[in-house]
Every structure is written in C-alpha cells, then in structure tokens.
C-alpha positions as CSV (number, residue, x, y, z in Angstrom):
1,X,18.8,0.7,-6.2
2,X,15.0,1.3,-7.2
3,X,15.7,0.7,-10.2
4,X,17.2,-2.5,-10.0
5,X,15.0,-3.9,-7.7
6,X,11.7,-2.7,-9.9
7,X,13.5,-3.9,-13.0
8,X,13.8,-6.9,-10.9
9,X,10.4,-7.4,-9.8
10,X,8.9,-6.5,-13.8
11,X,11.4,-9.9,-15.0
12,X,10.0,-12.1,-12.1
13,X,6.3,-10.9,-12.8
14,X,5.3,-11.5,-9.5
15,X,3.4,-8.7,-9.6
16,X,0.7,-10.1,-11.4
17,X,-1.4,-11.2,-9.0
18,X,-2.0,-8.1,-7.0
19,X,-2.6,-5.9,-10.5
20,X,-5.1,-9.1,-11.7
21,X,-6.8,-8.7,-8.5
22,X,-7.3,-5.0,-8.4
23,X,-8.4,-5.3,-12.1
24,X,-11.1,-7.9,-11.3
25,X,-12.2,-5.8,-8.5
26,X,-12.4,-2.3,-9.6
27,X,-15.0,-4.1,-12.8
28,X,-17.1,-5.7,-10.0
29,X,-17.0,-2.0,-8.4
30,X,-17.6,-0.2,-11.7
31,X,-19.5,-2.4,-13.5
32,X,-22.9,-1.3,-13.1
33,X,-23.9,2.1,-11.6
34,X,-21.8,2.4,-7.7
35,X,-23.7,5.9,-7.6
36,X,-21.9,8.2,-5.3
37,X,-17.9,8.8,-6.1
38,X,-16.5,9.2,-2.0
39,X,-18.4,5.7,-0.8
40,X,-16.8,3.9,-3.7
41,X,-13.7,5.6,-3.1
42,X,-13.9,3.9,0.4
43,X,-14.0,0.7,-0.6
44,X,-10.7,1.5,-2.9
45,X,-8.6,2.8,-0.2
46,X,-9.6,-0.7,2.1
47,X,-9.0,-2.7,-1.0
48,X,-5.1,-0.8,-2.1
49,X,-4.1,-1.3,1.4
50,X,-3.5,-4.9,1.6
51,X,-2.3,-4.9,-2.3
52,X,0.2,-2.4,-1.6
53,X,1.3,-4.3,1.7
54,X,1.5,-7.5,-0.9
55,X,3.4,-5.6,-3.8
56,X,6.0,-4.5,-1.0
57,X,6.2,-8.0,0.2
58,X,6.9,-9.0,-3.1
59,X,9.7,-6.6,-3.8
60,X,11.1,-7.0,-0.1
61,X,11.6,-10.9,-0.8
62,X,12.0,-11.0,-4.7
63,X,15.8,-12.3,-3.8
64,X,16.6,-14.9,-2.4
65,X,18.7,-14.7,0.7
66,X,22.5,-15.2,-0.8
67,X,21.3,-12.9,-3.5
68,X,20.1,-10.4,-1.0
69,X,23.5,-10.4,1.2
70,X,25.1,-9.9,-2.6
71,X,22.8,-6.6,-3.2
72,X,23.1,-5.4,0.3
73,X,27.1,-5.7,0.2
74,X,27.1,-4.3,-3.7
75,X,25.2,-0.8,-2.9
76,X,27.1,-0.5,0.3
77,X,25.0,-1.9,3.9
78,X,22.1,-2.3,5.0
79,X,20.2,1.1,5.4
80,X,20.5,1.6,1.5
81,X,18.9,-1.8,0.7
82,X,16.4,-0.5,3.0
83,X,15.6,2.5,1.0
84,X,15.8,1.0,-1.8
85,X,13.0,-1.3,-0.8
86,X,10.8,1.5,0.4
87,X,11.4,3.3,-2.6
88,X,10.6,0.4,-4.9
89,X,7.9,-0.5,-2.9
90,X,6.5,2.8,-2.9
91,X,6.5,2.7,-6.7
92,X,4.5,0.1,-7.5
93,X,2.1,0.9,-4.5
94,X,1.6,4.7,-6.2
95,X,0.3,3.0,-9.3
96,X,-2.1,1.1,-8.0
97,X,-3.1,5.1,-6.5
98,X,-3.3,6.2,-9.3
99,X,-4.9,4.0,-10.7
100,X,-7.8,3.8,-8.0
101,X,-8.0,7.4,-8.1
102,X,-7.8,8.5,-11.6
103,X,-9.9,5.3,-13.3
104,X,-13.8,6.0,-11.8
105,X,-14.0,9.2,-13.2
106,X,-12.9,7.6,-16.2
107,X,-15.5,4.9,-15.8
108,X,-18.2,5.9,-13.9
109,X,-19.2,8.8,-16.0
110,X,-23.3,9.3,-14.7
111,X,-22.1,10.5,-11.7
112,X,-20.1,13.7,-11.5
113,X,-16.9,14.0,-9.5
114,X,-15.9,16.9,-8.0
115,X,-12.2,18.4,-7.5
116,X,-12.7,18.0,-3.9
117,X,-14.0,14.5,-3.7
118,X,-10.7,13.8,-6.5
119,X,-8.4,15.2,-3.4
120,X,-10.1,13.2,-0.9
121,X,-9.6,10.0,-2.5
122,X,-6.4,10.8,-3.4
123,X,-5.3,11.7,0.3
124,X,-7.0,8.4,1.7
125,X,-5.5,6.2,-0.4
126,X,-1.6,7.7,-0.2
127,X,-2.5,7.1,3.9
128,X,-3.1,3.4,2.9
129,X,0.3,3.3,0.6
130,X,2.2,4.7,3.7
131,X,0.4,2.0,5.9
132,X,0.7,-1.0,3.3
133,X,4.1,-0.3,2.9
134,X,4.4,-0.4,7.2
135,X,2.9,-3.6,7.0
136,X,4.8,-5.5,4.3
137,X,7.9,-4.4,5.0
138,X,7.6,-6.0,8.4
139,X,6.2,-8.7,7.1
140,X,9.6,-9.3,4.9
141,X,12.6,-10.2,5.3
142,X,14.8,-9.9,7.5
143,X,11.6,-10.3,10.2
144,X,9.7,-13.0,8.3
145,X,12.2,-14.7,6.5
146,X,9.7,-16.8,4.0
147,X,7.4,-15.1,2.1
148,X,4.3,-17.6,2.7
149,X,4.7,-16.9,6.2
150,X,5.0,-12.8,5.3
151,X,1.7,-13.5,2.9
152,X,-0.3,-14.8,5.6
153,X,1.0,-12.1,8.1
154,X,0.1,-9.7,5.6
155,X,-3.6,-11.1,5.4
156,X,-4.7,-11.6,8.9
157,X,-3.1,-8.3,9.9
158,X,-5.1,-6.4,7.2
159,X,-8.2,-8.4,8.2
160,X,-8.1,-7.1,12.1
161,X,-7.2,-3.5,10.6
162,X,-9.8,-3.2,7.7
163,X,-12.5,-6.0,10.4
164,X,-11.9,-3.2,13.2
165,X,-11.8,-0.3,11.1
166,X,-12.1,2.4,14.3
167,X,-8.2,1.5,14.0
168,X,-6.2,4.4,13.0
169,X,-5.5,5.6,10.0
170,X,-6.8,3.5,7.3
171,X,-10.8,2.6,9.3
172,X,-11.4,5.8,9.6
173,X,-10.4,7.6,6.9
174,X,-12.2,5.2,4.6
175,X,-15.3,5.6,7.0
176,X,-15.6,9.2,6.2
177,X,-15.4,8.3,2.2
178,X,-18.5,6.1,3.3
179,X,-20.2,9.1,4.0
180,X,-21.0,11.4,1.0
181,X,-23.0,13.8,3.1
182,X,-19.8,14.2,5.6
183,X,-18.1,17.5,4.8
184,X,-13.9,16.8,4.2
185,X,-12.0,17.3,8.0
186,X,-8.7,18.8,7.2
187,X,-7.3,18.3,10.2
188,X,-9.1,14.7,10.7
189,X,-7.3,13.9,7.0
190,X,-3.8,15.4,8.6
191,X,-4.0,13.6,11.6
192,X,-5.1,10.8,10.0
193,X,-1.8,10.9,7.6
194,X,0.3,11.9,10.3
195,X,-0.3,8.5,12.6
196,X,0.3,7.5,9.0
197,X,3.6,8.4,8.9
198,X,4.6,7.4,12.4
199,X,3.6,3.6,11.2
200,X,6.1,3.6,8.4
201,X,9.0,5.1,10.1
202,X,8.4,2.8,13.0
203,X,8.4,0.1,10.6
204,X,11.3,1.1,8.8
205,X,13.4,1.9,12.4
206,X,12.4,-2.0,13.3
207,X,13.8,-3.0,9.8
208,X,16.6,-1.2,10.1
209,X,17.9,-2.0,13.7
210,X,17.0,-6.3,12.4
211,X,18.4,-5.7,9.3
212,X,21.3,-4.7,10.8
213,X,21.9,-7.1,13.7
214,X,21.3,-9.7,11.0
215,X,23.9,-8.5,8.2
C-alpha cells in the first residue's frame, strides 16, 4: 500500500512544490554565513512542519474520490488505507528530515557541528514530522473532502501553531534550538515527542472512526 500510493504521488509530481520550496529556503538559510548550527536548526524544524503537513495532504488526496473507494475496497477497508497513508506520508516527510538535518553540515562548513547538536536537530524535526503528519491527515480526506480547502486548513493552522509557538510540541522545541547557549533537556525533548505522539494518534483515531462512518 506505501508503495503504491508513493509510486503514485512520484507519477502525479505533486510533490514538487513543497521540495522547490524547501530548496529555495534552505539557500536563503545557507547562503551566506547563518553562524551557529542549533538556531538555524530552529528555523528548519518550523519550516518542515507545514511541508510535511502539505506532502501528507498531497498523498492523502492524490485520488480522487471513486479511485479512493476503488483502493480502499482493493487492500481490504478502511484502517489499511489509513496506514497506508501514514506510512506514505511519513516517507516523504522523513526526507525532507533528512534532508534538513544532514545538508548544513554539508553546507555550512565554518562552523563546526557537534554530535550532540546533529541529535538535537534530528529529534526536533521527527517531533514536527509526527505533528505535520497530525495536521494533514486531518486536513484530508475523508474530513476535508477538497484539497484547496485542506491547503488552506493546513496554512492558517500552522500559522497559529508556529505564530504562538509556546504551543506544544513544535514552539518550543524549536525555541530551545534558538538558544545555542541552552544545554539539551532530555526529558523536555521526551516530553516534547511524547505530546507528539498523542497528536498523531488522535489524529489518526478521528480519521479512522470518519473514515469509517464514511465507507
């Protein structure tokens, strides 16, 4: 099922747009000196969030809705299309990770980055995957059944979030990558993942009871 659906998403290229704009925006970030690695790292993890709410989107509404009631009854209900959108989605969100985490060093080679500040970064931004995939999938069908409507959900829920960012997990968890003289809080950084958590399975219990009700 991930497999089809990320096969399907690579021959619709819809997900262009999100890769173009993290590409323009990690240049502007990188393209002169940023200095410190954790600040810039902040701005990453606010940046992947929306994208990897966007790329779920994308995935979650790829098909259009006799296609989707094809799929759904192909690979046997409900619940498995549903994990097979989390699992696509969660694909092509973990690039854009990797990508975010595993590029500055690459780039922004004046400054030095430490294993620790590498493991930070990397924890922050899987808390904004788990969150971005929260948000798009109920942004999707079958809540949102059009995906303009879903987009703009998408954007003005990720502008309260990142606007008010003393909102758990994503505000402040990037707010201590703002601050490079802040020693890493383990437990802060597990609590911080485990209200993490909580959002997505929520989010994918609200899917699945709709999703349900609706097929």
């Amino acid at each position: 099922m991930i497999r089809y659906l990320l096969a399907d998403l690579l021959r619709s290229q819809r997900f262009v747009p999100p890769f173009v704009l993290f590409a323009a925006c990690i240049g502007v970030l990188y393209g002169g000196d940023p200095g410190n690695a954790r600040p810039v790292y902040g701005v990453s993890t606010l940046l992947v969030f929306p994208l990897c709410a966007w790329l779920t989107v994308i995935v979650a509404n790829n098909e259009d809705p006799v296609q989707r009631r094809i799929t759904v009854a192909a690979v046997g209900g409900w619940p498995r299309m549903l994990g097979g959108l989390l699992g696509a989605g969660a694909v092509s969100g973990g690039v854009l990770v990797l990508l975010a985490v595993a590029l500055p060093p690459l780039i922004n080679f004046h400054h030095p980055y430490q294993l620790d500040d590498l493991v930070l970064a990397l924890v922050a931004h899987l808390i904004s995957l788990c969150v971005g995939l929260a948000l798009g999938l109920v942004c999707s069908r079958p809540l949102i059944p059009t995906t303009g409507w879903s987009l703009l959900a998408v954007l003005g829920a990720c502008l309260v979030l990142i606007v008010s960012n003393d909102v758990p997990p994503v505000g402040p968890t990037a707010k201590l990558l703002f601050d490079p003289a802040r020693p890493p809080a383990t437990l802060f950084l597990l609590g911080q993942g485990a209200v993490a958590l909580a959002v997505l399975l929520l989010a994918l219990g609200a899917c699945h009871w709709l999703g349900r009700r609706r097929g």
